[in-house]
C-alpha positions in Angstrom: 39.6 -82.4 -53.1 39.3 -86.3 -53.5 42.5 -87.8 -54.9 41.3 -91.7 -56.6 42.6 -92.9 -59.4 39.2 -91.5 -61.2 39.4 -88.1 -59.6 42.7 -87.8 -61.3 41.6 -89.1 -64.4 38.5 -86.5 -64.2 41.1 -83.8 -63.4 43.4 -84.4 -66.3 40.5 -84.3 -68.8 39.0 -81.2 -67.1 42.1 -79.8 -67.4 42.6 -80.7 -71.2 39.4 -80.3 -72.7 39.5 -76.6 -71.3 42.7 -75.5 -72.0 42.6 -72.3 -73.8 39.1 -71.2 -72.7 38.3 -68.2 -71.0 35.4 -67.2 -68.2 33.0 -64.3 -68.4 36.1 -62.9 -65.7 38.9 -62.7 -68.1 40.3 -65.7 -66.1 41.5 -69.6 -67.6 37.8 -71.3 -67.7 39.4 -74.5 -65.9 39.3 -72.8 -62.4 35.6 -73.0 -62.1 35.6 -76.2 -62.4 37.7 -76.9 -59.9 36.7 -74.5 -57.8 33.6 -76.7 -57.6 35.0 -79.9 -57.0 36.9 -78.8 -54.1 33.4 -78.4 -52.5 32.2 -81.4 -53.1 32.5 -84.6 -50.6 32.3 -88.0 -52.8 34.3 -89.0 -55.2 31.4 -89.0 -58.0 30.5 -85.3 -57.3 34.1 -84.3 -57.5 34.5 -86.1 -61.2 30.8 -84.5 -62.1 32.1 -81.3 -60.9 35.1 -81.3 -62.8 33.5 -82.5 -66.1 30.2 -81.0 -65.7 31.1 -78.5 -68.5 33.1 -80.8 -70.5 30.2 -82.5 -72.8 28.6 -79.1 -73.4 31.3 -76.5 -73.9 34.1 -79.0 -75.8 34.5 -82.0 -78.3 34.9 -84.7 -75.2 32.0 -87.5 -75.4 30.6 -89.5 -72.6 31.6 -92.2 -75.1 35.0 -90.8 -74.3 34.4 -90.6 -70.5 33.6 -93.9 -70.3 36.5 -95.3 -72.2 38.6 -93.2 -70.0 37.4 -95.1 -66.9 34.7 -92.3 -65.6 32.0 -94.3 -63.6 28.4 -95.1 -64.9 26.9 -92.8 -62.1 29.0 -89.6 -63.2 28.1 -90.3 -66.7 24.5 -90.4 -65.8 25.1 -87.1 -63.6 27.0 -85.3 -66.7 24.0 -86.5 -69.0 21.5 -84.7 -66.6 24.2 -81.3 -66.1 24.7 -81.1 -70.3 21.6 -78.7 -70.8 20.0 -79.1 -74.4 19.4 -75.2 -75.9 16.0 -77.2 -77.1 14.7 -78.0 -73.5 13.6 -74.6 -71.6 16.2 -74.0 -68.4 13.8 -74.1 -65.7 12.8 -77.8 -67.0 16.1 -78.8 -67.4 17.0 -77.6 -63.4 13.9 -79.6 -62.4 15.2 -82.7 -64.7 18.4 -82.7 -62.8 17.0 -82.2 -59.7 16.2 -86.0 -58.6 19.9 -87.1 -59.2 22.0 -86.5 -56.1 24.8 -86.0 -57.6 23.7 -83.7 -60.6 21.8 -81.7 -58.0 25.0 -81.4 -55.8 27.0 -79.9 -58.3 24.5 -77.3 -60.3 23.5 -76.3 -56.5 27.6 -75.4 -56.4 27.9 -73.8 -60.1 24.9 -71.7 -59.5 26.3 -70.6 -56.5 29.8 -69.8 -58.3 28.3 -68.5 -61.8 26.4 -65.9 -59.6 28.9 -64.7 -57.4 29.3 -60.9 -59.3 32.0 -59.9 -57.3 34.2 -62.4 -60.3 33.1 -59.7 -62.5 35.3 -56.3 -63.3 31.5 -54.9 -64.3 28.3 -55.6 -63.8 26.1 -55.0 -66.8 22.4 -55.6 -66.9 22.5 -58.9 -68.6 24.8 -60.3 -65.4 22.1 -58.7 -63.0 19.0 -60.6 -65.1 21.6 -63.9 -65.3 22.1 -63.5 -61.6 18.2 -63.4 -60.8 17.5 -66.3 -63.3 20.5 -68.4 -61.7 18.6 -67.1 -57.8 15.5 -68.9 -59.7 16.9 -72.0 -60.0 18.6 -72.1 -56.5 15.2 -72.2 -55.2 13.6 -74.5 -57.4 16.8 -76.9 -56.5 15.8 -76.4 -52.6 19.2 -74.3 -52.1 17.9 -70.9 -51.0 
Protein backbone atom coordinates (compact mmCIF):
# COMPACT_ATOMS: atom_id res chain seq x y z
CA UNK A 1 0.00 0.00 0.00
CA UNK A 2 0.85 3.77 -0.70
CA UNK A 3 0.55 5.78 2.48
CA UNK A 4 0.08 9.96 1.13
CA UNK A 5 -1.92 12.06 2.71
CA UNK A 6 -4.70 11.18 -0.23
CA UNK A 7 -4.21 7.43 0.15
CA UNK A 8 -5.28 7.96 3.66
CA UNK A 9 -7.96 10.17 2.86
CA UNK A 10 -9.23 7.42 0.13
CA UNK A 11 -8.87 4.78 2.91
CA UNK A 12 -10.94 6.41 5.45
CA UNK A 13 -13.86 7.02 3.09
CA UNK A 14 -13.49 3.50 1.62
CA UNK A 15 -13.70 2.39 4.95
CA UNK A 16 -16.82 4.57 5.91
CA UNK A 17 -18.92 4.53 3.05
CA UNK A 18 -18.75 0.53 3.34
CA UNK A 19 -19.25 -0.05 6.71
CA UNK A 20 -21.92 -2.43 7.26
CA UNK A 21 -21.86 -4.08 3.75
CA UNK A 22 -21.43 -7.54 2.99
CA UNK A 23 -19.67 -9.49 -0.08
CA UNK A 24 -21.19 -12.28 -2.12
CA UNK A 25 -18.61 -14.40 0.68
CA UNK A 26 -20.37 -13.64 3.83
CA UNK A 27 -17.30 -11.38 4.51
CA UNK A 28 -17.23 -7.16 5.52
CA UNK A 29 -17.43 -5.73 1.64
CA UNK A 30 -14.48 -3.19 2.60
CA UNK A 31 -11.75 -6.03 2.18
CA UNK A 32 -12.10 -6.15 -1.56
CA UNK A 33 -11.30 -2.98 -1.84
CA UNK A 34 -8.46 -3.03 -0.25
CA UNK A 35 -7.39 -6.05 -1.31
CA UNK A 36 -7.08 -4.27 -4.60
CA UNK A 37 -5.28 -1.35 -3.66
CA UNK A 38 -2.53 -3.25 -2.09
CA UNK A 39 -1.86 -4.33 -5.72
CA UNK A 40 -1.60 -1.45 -7.14
CA UNK A 41 1.72 0.78 -7.60
CA UNK A 42 0.79 4.66 -7.84
CA UNK A 43 -0.83 6.57 -5.68
CA UNK A 44 -3.93 7.35 -8.09
CA UNK A 45 -4.57 3.60 -8.60
CA UNK A 46 -4.48 2.85 -4.93
CA UNK A 47 -7.21 5.85 -4.20
CA UNK A 48 -9.25 4.42 -7.58
CA UNK A 49 -8.99 1.10 -6.04
CA UNK A 50 -10.22 1.89 -2.79
CA UNK A 51 -13.13 4.07 -4.03
CA UNK A 52 -13.86 2.32 -7.20
CA UNK A 53 -17.12 0.93 -5.53
CA UNK A 54 -17.87 3.89 -3.54
CA UNK A 55 -19.98 6.08 -6.23
CA UNK A 56 -21.94 3.08 -7.37
CA UNK A 57 -22.75 0.92 -4.36
CA UNK A 58 -23.15 4.07 -1.64
CA UNK A 59 -24.49 7.73 -1.11
CA UNK A 60 -20.69 9.26 -1.57
CA UNK A 61 -20.41 11.80 -4.65
CA UNK A 62 -17.48 12.62 -6.72
CA UNK A 63 -18.74 16.04 -5.67
CA UNK A 64 -17.84 14.65 -2.25
CA UNK A 65 -14.49 13.18 -3.35
CA UNK A 66 -13.40 16.20 -4.62
CA UNK A 67 -14.19 18.31 -1.58
CA UNK A 68 -12.39 15.74 0.34
CA UNK A 69 -9.12 16.34 -1.49
CA UNK A 70 -9.29 13.18 -4.09
CA UNK A 71 -7.28 14.17 -7.23
CA UNK A 72 -8.96 15.20 -10.68
CA UNK A 73 -7.32 12.03 -12.25
CA UNK A 74 -9.01 9.54 -9.70
CA UNK A 75 -12.22 11.31 -10.14
CA UNK A 76 -11.94 10.85 -13.83
CA UNK A 77 -10.90 7.04 -13.17
CA UNK A 78 -13.99 6.54 -10.61
CA UNK A 79 -16.28 8.22 -13.35
CA UNK A 80 -15.12 5.59 -15.97
CA UNK A 81 -15.20 2.39 -13.01
CA UNK A 82 -19.05 3.67 -11.89
CA UNK A 83 -20.92 1.36 -14.56
CA UNK A 84 -24.39 2.85 -15.63
CA UNK A 85 -27.19 -0.36 -15.55
CA UNK A 86 -28.23 1.77 -18.98
CA UNK A 87 -24.90 1.28 -20.90
CA UNK A 88 -24.37 -2.64 -21.89
CA UNK A 89 -21.13 -4.18 -19.77
CA UNK A 90 -18.99 -5.10 -22.55
CA UNK A 91 -19.24 -1.25 -23.65
CA UNK A 92 -18.74 0.00 -20.54
CA UNK A 93 -15.19 -2.34 -20.08
CA UNK A 94 -14.21 -1.04 -23.56
CA UNK A 95 -15.05 2.77 -22.22
CA UNK A 96 -12.74 2.33 -19.36
CA UNK A 97 -10.24 0.71 -21.22
CA UNK A 98 -8.15 3.79 -22.58
CA UNK A 99 -7.75 5.27 -19.00
CA UNK A 100 -4.70 3.80 -17.33
CA UNK A 101 -5.73 4.00 -14.22
CA UNK A 102 -9.44 2.76 -14.63
CA UNK A 103 -8.01 -0.07 -16.70
CA UNK A 104 -5.42 -0.90 -13.85
CA UNK A 105 -7.94 -1.35 -11.34
CA UNK A 106 -11.00 -3.27 -13.20
CA UNK A 107 -7.99 -5.59 -14.63
CA UNK A 108 -7.50 -6.21 -10.50
CA UNK A 109 -11.39 -6.42 -9.50
CA UNK A 110 -12.06 -8.80 -12.30
CA UNK A 111 -9.32 -10.78 -11.20
CA UNK A 112 -10.64 -10.68 -7.46
CA UNK A 113 -14.54 -10.88 -8.21
CA UNK A 114 -13.73 -14.16 -10.14
CA UNK A 115 -11.57 -15.92 -7.89
CA UNK A 116 -14.49 -18.80 -6.73
CA UNK A 117 -12.43 -20.24 -4.30
CA UNK A 118 -14.06 -16.76 -1.98
CA UNK A 119 -17.17 -18.63 -2.39
CA UNK A 120 -18.56 -21.40 0.27
CA UNK A 121 -20.66 -22.60 -3.15
CA UNK A 122 -20.56 -22.30 -6.47
CA UNK A 123 -23.91 -22.03 -8.10
CA UNK A 124 -24.53 -21.59 -11.78
CA UNK A 125 -24.98 -17.97 -11.78
CA UNK A 126 -21.14 -17.58 -10.22
CA UNK A 127 -19.92 -20.00 -13.04
CA UNK A 128 -21.85 -17.71 -15.93
CA UNK A 129 -20.53 -14.35 -13.70
CA UNK A 130 -17.14 -15.93 -13.77
CA UNK A 131 -17.11 -16.55 -17.69
CA UNK A 132 -18.62 -13.07 -18.36
CA UNK A 133 -15.90 -11.45 -15.93
CA UNK A 134 -13.11 -14.08 -18.20
CA UNK A 135 -14.76 -11.89 -21.18
CA UNK A 136 -13.85 -8.78 -20.04
CA UNK A 137 -10.21 -9.79 -18.92
CA UNK A 138 -9.65 -10.28 -22.51
CA UNK A 139 -11.20 -7.51 -24.06
CA UNK A 140 -9.00 -5.39 -21.24
CA UNK A 141 -5.71 -7.20 -22.74
CA UNK A 142 -5.30 -9.17 -19.29
CA UNK A 143 -5.67 -12.78 -20.33
Amino acid sequence: MIYTPMTKTAMRICYDAHTGQIDKTGLPYVFHPYHLAEQMQTEECVCAALLHDVIEDTNVTLEDLRAAGISDPVLEALSLLTHDPQVPYFEYVRALSSNPIARAVKIADLRHNSDLTRLDAISPKDEQRAKKYAKALELLGAV
